[in-house]
Residue, then its C-alpha position, 0 to 999 in steps of 0.5 A: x500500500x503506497x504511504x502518503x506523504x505528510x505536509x509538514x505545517x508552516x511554520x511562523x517566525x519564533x517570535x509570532x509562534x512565542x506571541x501566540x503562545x503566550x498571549x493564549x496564557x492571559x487572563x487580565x488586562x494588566x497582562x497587556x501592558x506589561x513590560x516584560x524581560x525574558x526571565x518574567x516570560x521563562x516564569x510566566x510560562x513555566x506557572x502557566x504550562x505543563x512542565x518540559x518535556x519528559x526528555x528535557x530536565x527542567x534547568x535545559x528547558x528554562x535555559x533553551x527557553x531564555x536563550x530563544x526570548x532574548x534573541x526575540x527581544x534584540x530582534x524586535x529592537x531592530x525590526x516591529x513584529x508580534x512583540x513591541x521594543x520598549x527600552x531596557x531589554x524588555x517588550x510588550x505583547x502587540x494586541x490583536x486588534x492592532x496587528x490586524x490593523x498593520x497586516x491589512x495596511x500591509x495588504x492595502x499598501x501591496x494591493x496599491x503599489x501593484x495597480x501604480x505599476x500599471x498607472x501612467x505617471x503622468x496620473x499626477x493624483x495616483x502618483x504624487x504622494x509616492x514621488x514625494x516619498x521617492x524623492x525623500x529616499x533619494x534625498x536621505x530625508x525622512x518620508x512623509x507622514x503619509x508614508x506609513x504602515x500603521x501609526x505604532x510601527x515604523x516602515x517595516x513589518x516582519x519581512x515587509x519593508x515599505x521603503x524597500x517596496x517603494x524603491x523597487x516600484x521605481x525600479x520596475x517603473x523605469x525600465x532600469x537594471x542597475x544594481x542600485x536603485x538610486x538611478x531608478x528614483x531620480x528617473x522617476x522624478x524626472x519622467x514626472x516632471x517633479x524635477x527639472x534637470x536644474x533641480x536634478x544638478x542642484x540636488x546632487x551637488x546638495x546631497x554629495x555635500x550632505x555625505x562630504x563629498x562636495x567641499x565647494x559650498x553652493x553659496x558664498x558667506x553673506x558676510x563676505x558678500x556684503x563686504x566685498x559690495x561695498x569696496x569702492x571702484x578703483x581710483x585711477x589716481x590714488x593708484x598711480x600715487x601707491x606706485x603703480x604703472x600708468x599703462x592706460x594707454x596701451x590697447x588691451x584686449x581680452x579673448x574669452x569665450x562668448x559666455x565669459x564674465x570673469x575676465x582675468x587676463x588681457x593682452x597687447x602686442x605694441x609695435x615700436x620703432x625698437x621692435x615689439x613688445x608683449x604685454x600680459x596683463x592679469x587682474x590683482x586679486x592679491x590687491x584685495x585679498x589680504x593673506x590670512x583674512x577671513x575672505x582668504x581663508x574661504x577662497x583658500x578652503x575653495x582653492x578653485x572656481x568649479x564650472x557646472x552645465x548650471x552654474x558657477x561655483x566661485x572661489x572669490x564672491x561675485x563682487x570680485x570675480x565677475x566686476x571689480x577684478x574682472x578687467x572689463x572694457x572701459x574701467x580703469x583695472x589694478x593688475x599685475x602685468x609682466x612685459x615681454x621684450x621681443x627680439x627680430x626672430x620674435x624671442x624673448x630677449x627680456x622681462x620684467x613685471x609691473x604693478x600696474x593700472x590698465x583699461x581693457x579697450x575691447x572684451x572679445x569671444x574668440x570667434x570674433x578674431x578669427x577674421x578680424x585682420x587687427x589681430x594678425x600680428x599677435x596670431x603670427x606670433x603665437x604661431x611662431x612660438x608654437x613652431x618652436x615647440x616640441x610639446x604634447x598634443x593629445x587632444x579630445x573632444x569635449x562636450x560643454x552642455x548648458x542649461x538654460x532657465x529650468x529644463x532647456x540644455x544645449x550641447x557644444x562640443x568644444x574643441x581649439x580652434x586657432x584664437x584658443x591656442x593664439x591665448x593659450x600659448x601666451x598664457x604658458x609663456x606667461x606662467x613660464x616667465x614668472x616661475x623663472x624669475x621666481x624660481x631664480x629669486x629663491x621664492x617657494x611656489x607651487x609648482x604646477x609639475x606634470x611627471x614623464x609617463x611611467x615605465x611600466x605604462x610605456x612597456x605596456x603600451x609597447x607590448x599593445x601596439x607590437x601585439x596589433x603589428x603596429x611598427x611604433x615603439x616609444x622610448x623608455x623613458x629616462x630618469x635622469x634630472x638636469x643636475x645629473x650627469x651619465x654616471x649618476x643616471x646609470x647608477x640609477x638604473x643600475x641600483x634599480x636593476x639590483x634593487x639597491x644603491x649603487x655608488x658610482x660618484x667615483x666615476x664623475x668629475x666636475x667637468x662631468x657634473x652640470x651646475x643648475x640654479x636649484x630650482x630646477x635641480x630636480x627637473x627631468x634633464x631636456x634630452x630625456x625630455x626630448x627623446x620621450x615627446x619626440x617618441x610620442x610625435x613620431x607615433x602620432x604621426x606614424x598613427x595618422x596613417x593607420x586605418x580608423x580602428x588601428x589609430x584609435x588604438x594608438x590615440x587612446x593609448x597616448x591619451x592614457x599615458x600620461x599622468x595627472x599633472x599637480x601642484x608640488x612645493x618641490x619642481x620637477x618641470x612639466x614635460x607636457x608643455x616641455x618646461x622646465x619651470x611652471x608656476x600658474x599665475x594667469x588666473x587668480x580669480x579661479x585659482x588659489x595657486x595663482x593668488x600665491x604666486x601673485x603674492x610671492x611676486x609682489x614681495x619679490x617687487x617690493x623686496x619683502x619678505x616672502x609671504x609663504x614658506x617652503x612648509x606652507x606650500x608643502x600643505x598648500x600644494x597638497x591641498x590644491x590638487x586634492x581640490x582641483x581633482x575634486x572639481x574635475x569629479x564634480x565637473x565631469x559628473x554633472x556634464x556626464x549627468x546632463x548628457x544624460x538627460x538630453x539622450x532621454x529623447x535621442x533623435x538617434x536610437x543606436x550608435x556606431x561607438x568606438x570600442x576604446x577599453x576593454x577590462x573585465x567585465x566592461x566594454x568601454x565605448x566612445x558614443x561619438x567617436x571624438x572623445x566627448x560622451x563614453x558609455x559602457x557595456x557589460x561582456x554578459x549584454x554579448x553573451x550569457x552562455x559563451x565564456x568570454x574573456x579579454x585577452x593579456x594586452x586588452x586588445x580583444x574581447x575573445x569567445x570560447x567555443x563549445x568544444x572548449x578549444x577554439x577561441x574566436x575574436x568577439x570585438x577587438x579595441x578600437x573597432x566600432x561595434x553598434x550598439x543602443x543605450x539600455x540604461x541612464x543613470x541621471x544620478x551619477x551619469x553612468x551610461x549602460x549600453x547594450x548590443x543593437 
């Protein structure tokens, strides 16, 4: 006779099946109200209940029993259930009434969330309540008071968590299947129209402040605000009488984008019967920013203006940044200029700074010069020192998108154009000059130092390109600094051979050693230099050549190599722009390195102490940097997150992307094929059954075949593959991409 299976009863949680079993046991109201500890419950039972079972003694009853109610009381602490939490290890018996009460709640809000699934969100009177609770989850706020299971609970109940509930509402709502649910709330309130994209921008810089990764407040110290309000303008007279340079006369200009207002620099080229002569001149902010004062400290807690699709978030209050330090066109403007003699073959045979007061004649957009012929003479020049160059030329398209009133966004894809590079060169040469003549004055400054690309990255990308059959190799990049000579630099590749220093001092003489002025001891010697930017040159060149796809390759390899540039109280020259001495001087609105030179260089003018010590810049360096990468996250950040946005009706719905990254799991793709908007793609979107993997260069994404022997090439770096966007996150800017 066949036995029938016996189902086993399901069975409730430990602390309902402890509820019930007590609850079933009283008798008074008082037994309600009671708070209890685990011990009066053990004794509460044992008087009520048949003694233990026959095969439990009485002492392992009583103590199996304690040990299962005090983990019902650390339980109920943290989530609401059958037994209520009331301080000091003890709990109370939730009535039946309420427990119905909360578990139909339950029932209603399920039923709820269930029938918003299939409702428009446009419904503005089925969804509003609920996006007001999504936006406070996306906001760490507290949800609203409506927001609830049942008045004596929080917002979960045993397994059901209200919150959790809600999140994976906007998850299936939105479409999107990234692991978080932050995404999936901020399209909700975007698709709603509850937030604008200026809303959107606006929160995130609020929230990565919130949770300390934001240190650039939004708003500036009203104090300050008022303060710098009331400086008067400047004195045309009362400045020539402090000492300062007359040079009023000149025609300065400034060349800006067409959407600037902080004009921090101005240039004229005079012609003279001697020759020609440069002037750059850079607004005195030093002049109204006392060292140590209170405004100061906050553009020094700044350290740098940060530039949003929205906004501006300065380093210097308005009053400063956008008028009275901002050489504007026909205002008399305090600044710092540093004259440039120039010789017959347009080098600079002397310069000098000044304290001086100028009238800015013109403030034009870089477009404006292209076709107006009284500008040949400062493009031919520039052109000329560019000839002279042998410095790094990798270059991107970046996107610039612009949001305008309160949902409308423009997008610009910003690449240099002849007056960008015309102003760009003079300004390098400016923050040269002033280094060197810092530099040789003993003055401590933070360097802006940018170090040769590493060893190990070069060999690396060697091995990429030798693997492709691509016939470039770069140079290995040397170590040797201007105050060594080629002993000391074998001696450093041998000690890094053998793991220890090798002492060949024995080996130099003094007609061997170079004698340099110390601030430019440490700089990479300018044969290294050379040889490593001539290797690079010649690659580029040799990649031109190439087709699409194999260029790419060598494009984004170049562009990876090189390192972060920084600030640093001790100069190791910056190999980008092939110098040996670089100090960032030409924007003090923007830039707190700036301020400092400006301020060394008026000690050294007035022949005063130095207003920073070697120590201070050690910090101020470091702090620098960290602030302007920081800038740079938060920069890129948000232009990822309006590109995002302006994509949520894309014109076009697939992409021939450019493959330029593959690294387990992800493919990384350039949408546009100019650098300006990445995306990326996870190997499983090609395959969930195949096992694909990348191979040891990078260079390709490779299948294997079921007999489990055969690799077949996938995609390869640098090819373009189609491809359609699968997910946007509005939150952070992420792109999910998958096969079209």
């Amino acid at each position: 006779m066949r036995r029938k299976t016996r189902v086993k009863s399901a069975r409730g949680p430990d602390s309902e099946r402890m509820w019930r079993r007590l609850t079933s046991l009283f008798k008074a109201e008082s037994d309600w109200e009671r708070c209890w500890t685990s011990n009066d419950i053990v004794e509460f039972l044992l008087e009520h209940e048949a003694l233990p079972p026959s095969r439990e003694d009485s002492k392992a009853y009583r103590k199996r029993l304690s040990s299962e109610l005090d983990e019902i009381i650390r339980s109920s602490r943290k989530q609401a259930g059958h037994f209520k939490w009331e301080g000091s290890n003890t709990i109370s018996a939730r009535r039946r009434d309420v427990i119905i009460e909360i578990e139909q709640s339950i029932a209603d809000w399920s039923s709820r969330l269930t029938r918003l699934e299939q409702t428009p969100i446009e419904d503005k009177d089925a969804w509003n309540e609920v996006l007001d609770a999504l936006e406070a989850l996306l906001l760490n706020r507290p949800l609203p008071e409506s927001i609830q299971i049942h008045s004596e609970i929080d917002l979960n109940w045993k397994k059901f968590d209200l919150k959790l509930e809600l999140k994976r509402l906007a998850a299936r709502v939105s479409g999107l299947r990234f692991p978080e649910f932050e995404p999936a709330l901020a399209m909700m309130l975007i698709r709603s129209k509850q937030w604008s994209v200026l809303d959107l921008l606006v929160h995130r810089l609020d929230w990565r402040r919130k949770h300390r990764d934001n240190p650039f407040p939004s708003t500036y110290d009203a104090s300050l605000e008022q303060w710098a309000k009331r400086l008067p303008d400047v004195d045309g007279d009362a400045a020539l009488a402090e000492g300062r340079k007359d040079l009023r006369h000149l025609h300065f200009v400034t060349i800006d984008p067409p959407d600037a207002k902080d004009f921090d620099d101005a240039i004229c080229l005079e012609e003279h019967d001697n020759g020609k002569t440069l002037w750059v001149a850079i607004a005195d902010v030093a002049h109204y920013v006392a060292k140590d004062s209170s405004l100061d400290a906050a553009a020094q807690s700044r350290a740098t203006s940060v530039y949003l699709p929205h906004a501006v978030l300065p380093m210097l209050p308005f009053r400063l940044a956008d008028d009275l330090c901002s050489l504007r066109e026909n205002v008399p403007r305090l600044a710092m200029v540093i004259e440039m003699v120039l010789g017959s073959n347009n080098n600079v045979v002397s310069s000098k700074a000044h304290e001086a007061i100028v009238l800015v004649k013109e403030n034009l957009a870089y477009e404006e010069t292209l076709s107006d012929t009284r500008w040949d003479s400062l493009f031919a020049l520039a052109d000329a020192w560019q000839q002279d160059e042998l410095r790094l030329n990798v270059q991107q398209g970046e996107q610039r998108p612009r949001i305008h009133g309160k949902n409308e966004v423009s997008i610009d894809v910003k690449w240099p154009n002849k007056a960008t590079k015309m102003i760009e060169t003079f300004m390098v040469k400016t923050n040269n000059i002033v280094g060197e003549m810092l530099g040789s004055a003993g003055a401590p400054l933070p360097w802006r130092c940018h170090p040769m690309p590493d060893s190990a990255d070069v060999n690396n990308l060697n091995k990429q390109l030798q693997a492709l059959d691509i016939s470039i190799q770069l140079p290995e990049p040397r170590t040797k600094s201007k105050s060594q000579d080629e002993t000391d630099e074998l001696a450093g590749l041998l000690g890094a051979w053998a793991g220890q220093d090798i002492d060949l001092s024995g080996l130099s003489t003094e007609e061997t050693k170079t004698q340099v002025p110390d601030y430019v001891a440490n700089v990479s010697a300018q044969d290294a230099r050379d040889e490593m930017l001539d290797g690079l040159r010649q690659a580029q060149e040799q990649a031109s050549s190439l087709r699409s796809s194999l260029r790419r390759v060598v494009d984004q390899g170049l562009f990876q190599l090189m390192n972060r540039a920084r600030y640093d109280a001790s100069n190791i020259g910056h190999f980008g722009l092939n110098l040996d001495a670089y100090a960032h001087f030409t924007s003090p609105i923007r830039r707190y390195p700036d301020l400092v030179v400006h301020r060394q260089l008026k000690a050294m003018l007035h022949k005063h102490n130095w207003a920073y010590t070697k120590d201070e810049m050690v910090e101020l360096s470091e702090h620098c940097s960290q602030q302007g990468r920081m800038a740079q996250v938060l920069e890129w950040e948000l232009v990822a997150m309006t590109l995002n946005y302006h994509l949520l009706n894309p014109e076009q719905q697939t992409w021939n992307a450019r493959v330029v990254g593959l690294r387990t799991p992800w493919i990384f793709l350039d949408l546009n094929d100019d650098g300006s908007m990445h995306g990326r793609m996870h190997l499983k979107q090609l395959s969930s059954k195949r096992n694909l993997f990348i191979d040891e260069h990078g260079l390709c994404l490779m299948g294997e075949e079921r007999d489990g022997q055969t690799e077949t090439v996938v995609l390869q770096l640098g090819q373009v593959f189609p491809c359609r966007i699968r997910g946007l996150d509005l939150w952070s800017g992420r792109l999910d991409l998958a096969p079209v």
